[in-house]
SEVEXMAR-155892 format. One record per residue (C-alpha): z, y, x; residue number from 1. Coordinates in steps of 0.02 Angstrom, whole numbers, padded with zeros to 5 digits. Layout:
% SEVEXMAR-155892
       zz       yy       xx    nr
        Z        Y        X   NUM
...
END
This chain:
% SEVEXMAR-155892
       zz       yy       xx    nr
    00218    00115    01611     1
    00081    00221    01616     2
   -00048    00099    01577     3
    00051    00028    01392     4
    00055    00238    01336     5
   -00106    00227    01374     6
   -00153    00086    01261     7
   -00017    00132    01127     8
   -00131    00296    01111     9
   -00294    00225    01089    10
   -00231    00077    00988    11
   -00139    00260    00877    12
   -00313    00329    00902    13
   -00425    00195    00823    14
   -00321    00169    00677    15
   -00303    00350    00635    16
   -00490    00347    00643    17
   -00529    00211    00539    18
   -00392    00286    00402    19
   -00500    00470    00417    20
   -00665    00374    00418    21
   -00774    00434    00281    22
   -00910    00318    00288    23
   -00998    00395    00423    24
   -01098    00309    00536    25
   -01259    00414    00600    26
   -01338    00455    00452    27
   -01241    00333    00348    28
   -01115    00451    00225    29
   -01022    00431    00066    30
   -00947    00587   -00017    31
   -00823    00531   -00155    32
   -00814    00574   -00334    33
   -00638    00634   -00313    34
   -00509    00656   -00184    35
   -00313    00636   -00212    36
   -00367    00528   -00359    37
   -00389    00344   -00432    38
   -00461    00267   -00563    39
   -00312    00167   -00649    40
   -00328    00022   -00755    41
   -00492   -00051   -00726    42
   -00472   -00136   -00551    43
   -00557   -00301   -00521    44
   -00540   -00353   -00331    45
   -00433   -00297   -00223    46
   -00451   -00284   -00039    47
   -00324   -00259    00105    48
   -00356   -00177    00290    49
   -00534   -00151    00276    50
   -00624    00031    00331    51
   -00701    00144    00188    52
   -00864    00093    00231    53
   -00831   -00104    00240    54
   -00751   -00044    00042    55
   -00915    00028   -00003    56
   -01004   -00116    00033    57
   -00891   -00223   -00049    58
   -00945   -00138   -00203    59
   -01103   -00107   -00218    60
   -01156   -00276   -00168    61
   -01066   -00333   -00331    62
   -01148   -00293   -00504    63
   -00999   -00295   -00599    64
   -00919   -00136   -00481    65
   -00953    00043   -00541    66
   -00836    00111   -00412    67
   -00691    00090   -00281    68
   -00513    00170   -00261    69
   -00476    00183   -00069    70
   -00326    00219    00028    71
   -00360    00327    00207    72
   -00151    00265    00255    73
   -00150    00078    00201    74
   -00342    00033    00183    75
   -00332   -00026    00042    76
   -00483   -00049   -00075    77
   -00461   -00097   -00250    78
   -00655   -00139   -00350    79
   -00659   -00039   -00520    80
   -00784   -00142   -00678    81
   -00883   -00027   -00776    82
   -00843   -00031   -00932    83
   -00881    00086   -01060    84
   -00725    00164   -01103    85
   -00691    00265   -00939    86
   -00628    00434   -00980    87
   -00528    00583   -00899    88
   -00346    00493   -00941    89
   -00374    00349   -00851    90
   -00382    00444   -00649    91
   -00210    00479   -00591    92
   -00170    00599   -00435    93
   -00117    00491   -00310    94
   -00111    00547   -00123    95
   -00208    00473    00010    96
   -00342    00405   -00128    97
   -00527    00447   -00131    98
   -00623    00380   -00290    99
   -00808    00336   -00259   100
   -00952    00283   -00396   101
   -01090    00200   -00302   102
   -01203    00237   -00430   103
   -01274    00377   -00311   104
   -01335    00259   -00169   105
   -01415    00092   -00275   106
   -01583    00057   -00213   107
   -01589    00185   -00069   108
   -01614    00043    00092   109
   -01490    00154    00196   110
   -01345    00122    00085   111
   -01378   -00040   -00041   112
   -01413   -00205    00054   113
   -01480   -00285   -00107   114
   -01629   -00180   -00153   115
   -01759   -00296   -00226   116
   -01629   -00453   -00230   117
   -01498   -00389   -00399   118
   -01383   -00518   -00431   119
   -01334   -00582   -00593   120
   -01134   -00511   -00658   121
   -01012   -00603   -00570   122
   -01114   -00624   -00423   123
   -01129   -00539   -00251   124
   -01261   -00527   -00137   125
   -01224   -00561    00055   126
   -01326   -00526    00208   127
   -01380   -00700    00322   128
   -01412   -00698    00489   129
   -01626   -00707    00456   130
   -01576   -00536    00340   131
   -01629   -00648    00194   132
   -01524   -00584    00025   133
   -01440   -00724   -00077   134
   -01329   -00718   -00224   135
   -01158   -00805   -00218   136
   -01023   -00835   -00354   137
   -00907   -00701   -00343   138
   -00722   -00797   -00385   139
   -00556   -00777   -00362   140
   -00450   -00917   -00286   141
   -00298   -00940   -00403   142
   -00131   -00929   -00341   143
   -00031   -01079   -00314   144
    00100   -00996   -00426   145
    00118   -01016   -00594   146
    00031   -00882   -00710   147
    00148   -00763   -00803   148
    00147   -00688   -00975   149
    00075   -00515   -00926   150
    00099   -00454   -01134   151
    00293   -00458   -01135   152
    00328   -00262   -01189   153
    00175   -00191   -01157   154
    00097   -00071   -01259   155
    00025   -00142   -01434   156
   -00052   -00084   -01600   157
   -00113   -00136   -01753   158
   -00228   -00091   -01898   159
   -00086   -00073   -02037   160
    00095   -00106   -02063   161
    00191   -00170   -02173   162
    00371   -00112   -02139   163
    00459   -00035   -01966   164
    00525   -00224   -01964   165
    00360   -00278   -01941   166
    00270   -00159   -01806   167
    00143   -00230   -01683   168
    00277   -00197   -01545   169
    00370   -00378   -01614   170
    00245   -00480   -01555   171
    00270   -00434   -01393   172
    00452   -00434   -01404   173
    00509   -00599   -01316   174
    00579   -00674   -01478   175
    00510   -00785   -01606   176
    00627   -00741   -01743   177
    00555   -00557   -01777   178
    00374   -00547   -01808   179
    00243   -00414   -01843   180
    00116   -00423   -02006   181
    00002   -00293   -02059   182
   -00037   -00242   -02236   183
   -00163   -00356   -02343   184
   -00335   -00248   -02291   185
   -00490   -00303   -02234   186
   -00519   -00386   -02071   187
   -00337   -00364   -02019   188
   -00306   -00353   -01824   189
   -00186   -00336   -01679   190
   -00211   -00282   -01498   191
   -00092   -00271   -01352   192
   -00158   -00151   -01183   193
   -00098   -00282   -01031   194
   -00101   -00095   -00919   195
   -00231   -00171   -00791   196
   -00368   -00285   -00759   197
   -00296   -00471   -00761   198
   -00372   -00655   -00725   199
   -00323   -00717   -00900   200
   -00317   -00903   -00907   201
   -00220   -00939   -01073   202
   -00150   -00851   -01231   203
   -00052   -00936   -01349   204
    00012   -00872   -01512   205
    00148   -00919   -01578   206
    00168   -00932   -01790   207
    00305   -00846   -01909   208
    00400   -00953   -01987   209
    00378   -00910   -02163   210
    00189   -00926   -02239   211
    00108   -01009   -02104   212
   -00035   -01045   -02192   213
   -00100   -00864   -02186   214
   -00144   -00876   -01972   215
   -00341   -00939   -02022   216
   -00512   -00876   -01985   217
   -00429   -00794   -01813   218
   -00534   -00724   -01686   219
   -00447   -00670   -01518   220
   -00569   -00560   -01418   221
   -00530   -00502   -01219   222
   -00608   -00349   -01145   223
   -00589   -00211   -01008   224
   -00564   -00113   -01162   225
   -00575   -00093   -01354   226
   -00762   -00064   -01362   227
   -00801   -00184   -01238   228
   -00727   -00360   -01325   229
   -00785   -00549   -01296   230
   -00727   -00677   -01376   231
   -00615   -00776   -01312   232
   -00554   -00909   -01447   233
   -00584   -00931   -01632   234
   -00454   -01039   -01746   235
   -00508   -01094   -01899   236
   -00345   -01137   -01946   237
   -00233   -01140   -02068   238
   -00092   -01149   -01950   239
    00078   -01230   -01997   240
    00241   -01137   -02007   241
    00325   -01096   -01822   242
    00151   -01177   -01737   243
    00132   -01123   -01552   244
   -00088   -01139   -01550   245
   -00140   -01117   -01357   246
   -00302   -01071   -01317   247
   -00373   -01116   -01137   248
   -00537   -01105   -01080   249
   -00599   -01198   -00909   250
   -00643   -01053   -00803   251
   -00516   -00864   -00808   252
   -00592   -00719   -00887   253
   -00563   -00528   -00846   254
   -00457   -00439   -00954   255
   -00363   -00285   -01009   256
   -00326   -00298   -01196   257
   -00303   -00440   -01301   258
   -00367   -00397   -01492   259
   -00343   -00529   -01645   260
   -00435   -00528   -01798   261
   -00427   -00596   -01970   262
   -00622   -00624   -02010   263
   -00569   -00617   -02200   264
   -00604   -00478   -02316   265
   -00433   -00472   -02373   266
   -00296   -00540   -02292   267
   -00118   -00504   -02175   268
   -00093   -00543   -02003   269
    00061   -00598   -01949   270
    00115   -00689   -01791   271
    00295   -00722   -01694   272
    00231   -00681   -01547   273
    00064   -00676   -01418   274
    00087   -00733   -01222   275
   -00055   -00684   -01124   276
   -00054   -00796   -00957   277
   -00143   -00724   -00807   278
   -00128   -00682   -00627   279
   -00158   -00504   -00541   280
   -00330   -00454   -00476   281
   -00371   -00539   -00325   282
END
């Protein structure tokens, strides 16, 4: 009897430890950024039952991470990008978190394992057993599930519009008979905020039913966030009335918003609806 409330309070003892830990090992130490706080909006990776210091590696071994949420209670670590729209509005107070941007400890030896070996984006460096520093494909492994439309009634905006009957909130609306459309101005476009990272894998878009024709010369660009767009598709169109055009490409690509463009000086956009397909973060 005595001997399991023994080991029930060291097992209690070890965990409360690693949940306090604040990556200290000797003269190994990470102070974070902010306390009682997370970045929201940007995660990447996610990681579960891991110590803050096993977190801190996980980033800054990756050249894509400019910080890391962590969790003292759950360990939890979830990977932030870096992308260039970061501001003040995007931390939230949540209890428990500590926000860290490795920034501070790239190339000191004590703290980055890949000083002299940087990896290319997408990559991370790992350690092998002759300390020799190779790069590796950092992927995902996608879910057996199927992907879900991750746009359905989130937040979206676009650069004119024509009528209340035709806001950018319509093509997000679930429903193919109300559309939005935007006033004839140059370069015309539409974005919808997804709310968080997401492995996008398809986006479809899905034509009014009245002047087709005008869906032509369409870009649709993905991006942690409006300043920080790729390119996704392009359709050259013109597309036919009521046409559902998917757009695939081979490999997923990280996303938060979804942006379309008309690349004509002037013209209106109007579409039925947009489905953005994608699975969580890993």
């Amino acid at each position: 009897m005595r001997h399991s409330i023994y080991q029930g309070l060291l097992l209690l003892y070890k965990v409360l430890q690693t949940s306090a830990e604040q990556c200290t090992s000797e003269t190994f130490r990470i102070n974070p950024d902010k306390r009682d706080v997370k970045l929201s909006g940007f995660t990447f990776r996610t990681f579960e039952n891991i110590s803050p210091r096993a977190c801190f590696q996980k980033c800054i071994r990756r050249t894509r991470c400019l910080s890391y949420n962590y969790n003292r209670a759950s360990l939890r670590c979830e990977l932030n990008l870096k992308p260039m729209c970061v501001s003040e509005g995007d931390f939230q107070n949540e209890i428990g978190y500590v926000y860290v941007e490795v920034h501070h400890y790239l190339g000191d030896p004590l703290f980055d394992p890949c000083v002299g070996n940087p990896c290319k984006e997408g990559e991370v460096c790992e350690s092998l057993q002759n300390k020799k520093v190779v790069c590796l494909l950092d992927d995902c492994k996608i879910p057996k599930e199927k992907s879900q439309n991750v746009a359905l009634g989130k937040i979206s905006r676009q650069s004119s519009t024509r009528n209340k009957n035709m806001a950018a909130k319509y093509a997000v609306d679930g429903l193919t008979n109300t559309f939005q459309s935007t006033r004839w101005r140059k370069f015309p476009y539409w974005w919808v905020d997804l709310g968080n990272i997401y492995n996008i894998m398809r986006i479809e878009v899905i034509n009014r039913s009245v002047g087709g024709y005008r869906l032509r010369d369409l870009d649709i660009a993905v991006g942690p966030c409006l300043d920080d767009l790729s390119i996704f598709a392009h359709y050259i169109g013109p597309a036919k009335k009521g046409e559902h055009l998917v757009f695939q490409r081979s490999r997923y690509r990280d996303g938060r918003f979804v942006k379309l463009t008309i690349n004509k000086v002037h013209a209106s956009l109007q579409v039925a609806e947009v489905q953005v397909f994608a699975y969580p973060v890993c």
